[in-house]
N, CA, C and O of each residue as an XYZ file, in Angstrom:
384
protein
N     124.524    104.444     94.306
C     123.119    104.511     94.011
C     122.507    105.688     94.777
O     122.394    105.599     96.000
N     122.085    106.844     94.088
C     121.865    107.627     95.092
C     120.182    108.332     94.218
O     119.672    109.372     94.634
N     119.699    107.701     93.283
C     118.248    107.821     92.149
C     117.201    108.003     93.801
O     117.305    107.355     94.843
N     116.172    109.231     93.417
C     115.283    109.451     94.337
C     114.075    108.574     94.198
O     113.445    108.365     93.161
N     113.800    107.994     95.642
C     113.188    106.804     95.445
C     111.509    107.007     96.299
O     111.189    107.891     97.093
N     110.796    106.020     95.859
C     108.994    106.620     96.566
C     109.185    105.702     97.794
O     110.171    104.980     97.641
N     108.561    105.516     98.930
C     108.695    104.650    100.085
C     108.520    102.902     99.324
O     109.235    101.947     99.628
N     107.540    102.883     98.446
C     107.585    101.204     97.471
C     109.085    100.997     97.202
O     109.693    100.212     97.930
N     109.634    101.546     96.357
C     110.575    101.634     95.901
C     111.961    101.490     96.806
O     112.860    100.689     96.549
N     111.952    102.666     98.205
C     112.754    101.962     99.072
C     112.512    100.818     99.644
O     113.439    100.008     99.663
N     110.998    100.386    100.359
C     111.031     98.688    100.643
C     111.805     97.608     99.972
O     112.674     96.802    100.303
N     110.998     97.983     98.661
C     111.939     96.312     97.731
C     113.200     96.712     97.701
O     113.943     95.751     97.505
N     113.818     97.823     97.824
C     115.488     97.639     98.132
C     115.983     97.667     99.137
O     117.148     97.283     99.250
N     115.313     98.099    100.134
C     116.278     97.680    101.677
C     115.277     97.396    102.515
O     115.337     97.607    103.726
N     114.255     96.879    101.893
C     113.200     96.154    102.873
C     112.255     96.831    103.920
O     112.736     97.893    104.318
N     111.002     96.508    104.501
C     110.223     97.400    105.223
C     110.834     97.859    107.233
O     110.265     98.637    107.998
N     112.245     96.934    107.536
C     112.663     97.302    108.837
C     113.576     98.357    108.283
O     113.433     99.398    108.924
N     114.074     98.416    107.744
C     114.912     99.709    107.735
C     114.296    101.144    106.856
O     114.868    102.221    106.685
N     113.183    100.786    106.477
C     112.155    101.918    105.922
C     111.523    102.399    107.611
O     111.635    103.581    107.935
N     111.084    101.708    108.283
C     111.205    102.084    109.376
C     111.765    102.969    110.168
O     111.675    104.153    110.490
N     112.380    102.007    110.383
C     113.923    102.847    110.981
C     114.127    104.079    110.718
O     114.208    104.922    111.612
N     114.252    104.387    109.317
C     114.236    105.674    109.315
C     113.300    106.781    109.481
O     113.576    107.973    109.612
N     111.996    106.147    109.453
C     111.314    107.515    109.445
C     110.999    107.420    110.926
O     110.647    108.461    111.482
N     111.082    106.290    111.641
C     111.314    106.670    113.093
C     112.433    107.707    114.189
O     112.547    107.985    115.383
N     113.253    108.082    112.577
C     114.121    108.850    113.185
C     114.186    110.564    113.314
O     114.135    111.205    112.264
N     114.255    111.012    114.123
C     114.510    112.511    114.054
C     115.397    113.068    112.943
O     116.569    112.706    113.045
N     115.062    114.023    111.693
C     115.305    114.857    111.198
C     116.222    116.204    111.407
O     116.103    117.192    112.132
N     117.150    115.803    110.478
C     118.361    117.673    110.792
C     118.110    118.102    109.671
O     117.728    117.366    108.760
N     118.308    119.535    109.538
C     118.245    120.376    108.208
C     119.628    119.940    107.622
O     120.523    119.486    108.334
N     119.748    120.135    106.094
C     120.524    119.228    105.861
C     121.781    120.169    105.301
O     122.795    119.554    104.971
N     121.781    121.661    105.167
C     122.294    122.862    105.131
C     122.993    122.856    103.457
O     124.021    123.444    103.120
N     122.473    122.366    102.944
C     122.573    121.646    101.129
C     122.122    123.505    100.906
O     121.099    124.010    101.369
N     123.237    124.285    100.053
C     122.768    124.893     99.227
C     121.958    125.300     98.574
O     122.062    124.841     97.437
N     120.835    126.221     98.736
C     119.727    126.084     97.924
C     118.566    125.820     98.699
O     117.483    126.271     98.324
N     118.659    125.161     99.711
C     117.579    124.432    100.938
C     117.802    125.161    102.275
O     117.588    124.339    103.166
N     118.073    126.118    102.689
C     118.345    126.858    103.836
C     117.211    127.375    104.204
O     117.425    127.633    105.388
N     116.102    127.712    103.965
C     115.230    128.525    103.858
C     115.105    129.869    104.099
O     116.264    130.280    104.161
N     114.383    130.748    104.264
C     113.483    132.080    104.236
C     114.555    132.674    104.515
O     114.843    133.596    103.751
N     115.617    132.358    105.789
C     116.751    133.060    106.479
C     117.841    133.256    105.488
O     118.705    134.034    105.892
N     118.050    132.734    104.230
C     118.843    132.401    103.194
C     118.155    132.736    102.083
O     119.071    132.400    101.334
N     117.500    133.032    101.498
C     116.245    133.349    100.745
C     115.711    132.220     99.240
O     115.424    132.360     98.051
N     115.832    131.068    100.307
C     115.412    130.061     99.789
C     114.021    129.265     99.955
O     113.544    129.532    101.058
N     113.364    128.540     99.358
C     112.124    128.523     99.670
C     111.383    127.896    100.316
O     110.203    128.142    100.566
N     112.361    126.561    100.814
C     112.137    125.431    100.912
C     113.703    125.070    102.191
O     114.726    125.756    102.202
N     113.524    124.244    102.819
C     114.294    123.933    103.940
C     114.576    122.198    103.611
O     113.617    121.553    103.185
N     115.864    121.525    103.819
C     115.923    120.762    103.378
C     116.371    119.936    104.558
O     117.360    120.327    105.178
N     115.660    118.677    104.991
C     116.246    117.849    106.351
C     116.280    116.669    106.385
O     115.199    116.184    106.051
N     116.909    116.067    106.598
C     117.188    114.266    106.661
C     117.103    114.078    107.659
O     117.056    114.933    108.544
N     117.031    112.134    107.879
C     117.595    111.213    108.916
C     117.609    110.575    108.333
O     116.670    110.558    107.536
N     118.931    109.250    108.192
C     119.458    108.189    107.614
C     119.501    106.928    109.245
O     119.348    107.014    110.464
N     119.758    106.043    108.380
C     120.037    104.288    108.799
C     120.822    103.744    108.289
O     120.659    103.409    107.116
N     121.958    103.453    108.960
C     123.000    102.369    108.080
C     122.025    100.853    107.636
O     121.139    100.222    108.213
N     122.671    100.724    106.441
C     121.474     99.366    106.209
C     122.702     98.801    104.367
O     123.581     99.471    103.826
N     122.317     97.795    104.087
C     122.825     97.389    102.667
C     121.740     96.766    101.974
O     120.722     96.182    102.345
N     122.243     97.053    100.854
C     121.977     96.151     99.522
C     122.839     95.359     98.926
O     123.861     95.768     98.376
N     122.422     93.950     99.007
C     123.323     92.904     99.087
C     124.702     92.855     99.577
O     124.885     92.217    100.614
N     125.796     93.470     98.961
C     126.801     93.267     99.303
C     127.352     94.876     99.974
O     128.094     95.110    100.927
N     126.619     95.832     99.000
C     127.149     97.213     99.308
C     126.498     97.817    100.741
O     125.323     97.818    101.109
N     127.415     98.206    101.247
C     127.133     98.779    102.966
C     126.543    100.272    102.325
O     126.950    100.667    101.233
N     125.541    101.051    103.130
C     125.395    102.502    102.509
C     124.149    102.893    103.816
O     123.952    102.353    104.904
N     123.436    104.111    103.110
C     122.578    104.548    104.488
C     121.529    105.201    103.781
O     121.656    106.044    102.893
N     119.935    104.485    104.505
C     119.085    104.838    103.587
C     118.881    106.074    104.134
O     118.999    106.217    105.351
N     118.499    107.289    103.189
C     118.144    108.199    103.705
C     116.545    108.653    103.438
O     115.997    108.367    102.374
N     115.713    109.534    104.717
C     114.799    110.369    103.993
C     114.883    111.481    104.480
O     115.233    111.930    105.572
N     114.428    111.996    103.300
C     114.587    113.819    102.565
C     113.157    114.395    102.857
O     112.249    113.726    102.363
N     112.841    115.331    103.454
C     112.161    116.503    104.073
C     112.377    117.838    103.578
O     113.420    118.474    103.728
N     110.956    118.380    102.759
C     111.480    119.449    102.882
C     110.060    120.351    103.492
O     108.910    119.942    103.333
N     110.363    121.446    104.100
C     109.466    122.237    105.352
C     109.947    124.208    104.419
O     111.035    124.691    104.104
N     108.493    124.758    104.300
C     108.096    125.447    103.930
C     108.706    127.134    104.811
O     108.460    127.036    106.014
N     109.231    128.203    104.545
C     108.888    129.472    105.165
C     108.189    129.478    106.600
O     108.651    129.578    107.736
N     106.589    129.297    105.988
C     105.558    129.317    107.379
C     105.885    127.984    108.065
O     105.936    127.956    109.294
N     106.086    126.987    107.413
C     106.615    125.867    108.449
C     107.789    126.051    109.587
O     107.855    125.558    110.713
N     108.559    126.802    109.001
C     110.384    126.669    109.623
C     109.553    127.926    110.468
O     109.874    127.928    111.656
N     108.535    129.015    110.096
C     108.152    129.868    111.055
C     107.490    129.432    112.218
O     107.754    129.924    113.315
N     106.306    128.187    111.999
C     105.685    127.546    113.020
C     106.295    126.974    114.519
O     105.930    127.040    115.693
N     107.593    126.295    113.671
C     108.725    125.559    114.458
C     109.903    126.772    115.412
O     110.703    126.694    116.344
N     109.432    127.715    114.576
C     110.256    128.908    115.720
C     109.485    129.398    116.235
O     109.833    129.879    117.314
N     107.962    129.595    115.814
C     107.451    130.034    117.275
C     107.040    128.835    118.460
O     106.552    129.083    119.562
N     107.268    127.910    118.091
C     107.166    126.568    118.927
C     108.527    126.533    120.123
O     108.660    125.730    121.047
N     109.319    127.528    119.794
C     110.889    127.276    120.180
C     111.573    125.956    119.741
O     112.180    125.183    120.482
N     111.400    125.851    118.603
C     112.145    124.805    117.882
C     111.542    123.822    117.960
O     112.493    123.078    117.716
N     110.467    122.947    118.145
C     109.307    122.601    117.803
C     109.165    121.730    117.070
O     108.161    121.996    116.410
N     109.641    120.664    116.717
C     109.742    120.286    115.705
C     107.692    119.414    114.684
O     107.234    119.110    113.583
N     107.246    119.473    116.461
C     106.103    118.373    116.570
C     105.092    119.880    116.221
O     103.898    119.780    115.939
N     105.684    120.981    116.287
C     104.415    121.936    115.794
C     104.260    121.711    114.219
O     103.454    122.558    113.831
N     104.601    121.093    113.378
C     104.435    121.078    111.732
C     104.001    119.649    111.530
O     104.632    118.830    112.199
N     103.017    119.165    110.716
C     103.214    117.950    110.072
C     104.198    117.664    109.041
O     104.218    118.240    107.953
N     105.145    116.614    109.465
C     106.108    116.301    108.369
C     105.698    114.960    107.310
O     104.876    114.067    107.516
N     106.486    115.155    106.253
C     106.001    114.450    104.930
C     107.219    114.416    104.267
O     107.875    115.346    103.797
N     107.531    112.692    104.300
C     108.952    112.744    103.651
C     108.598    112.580    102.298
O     107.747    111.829    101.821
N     109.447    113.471    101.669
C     109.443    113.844     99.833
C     110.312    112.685     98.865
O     110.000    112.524     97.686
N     111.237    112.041     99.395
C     111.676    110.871     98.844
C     112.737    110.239     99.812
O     113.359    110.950    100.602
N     112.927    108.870     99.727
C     113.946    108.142     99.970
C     115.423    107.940     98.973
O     115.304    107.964     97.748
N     116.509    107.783     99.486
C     117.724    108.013     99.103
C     118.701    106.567     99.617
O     118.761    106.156    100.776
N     119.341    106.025     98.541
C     119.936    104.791     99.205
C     121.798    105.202     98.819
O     122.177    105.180     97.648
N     122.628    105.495     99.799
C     123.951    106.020     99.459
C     124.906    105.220     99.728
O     126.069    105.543     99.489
């Protein structure tokens, strides 16, 4: 199951503690082809953090997907990596 999902959509499938969970978690770029940004001449930067968690029987890891702009990934380097200089906004949830 890997269909891009809205935060509703992840609750009723792995419930509101592990919707949590994840967005309580720190974010890595996710180095996906295509999502590298400005340094790669892409447009858009692509970053996760996942939670092991299941649906019913199947073990998997919810993920959320981030993606951070040129001037964003620029903000965060003049921050020296910075992560708290940008507001982040997760773009969908992912159940794998």
């Amino acid at each position: 199951m890997s269909k891009k999902m809205t935060r509703a959509e992840a609750v009723a499938l792995v419930g509101e503690k592990a919707v949590d969970q994840v967005e309580s978690k720190n974010c890595e770029p996710t180095n996906r082809v295509g999502f590298n940004g400005a340094c790669q001449g892409d447009s858009s930067t692509e970053w996760s953090a996942s939670v092991p968690c299941s649906v019913g029987e199947d073990e998997g890891h919810l993920i959320a997907v981030y993606y951070t702009t040129p001037e964003q990934d620029e903000a965060m380097g003049a921050a020296g990596g910075d992560g708290s200089a940008i507001n982040w906004t997760i773009d969908h949830y992912v159940f794998t």
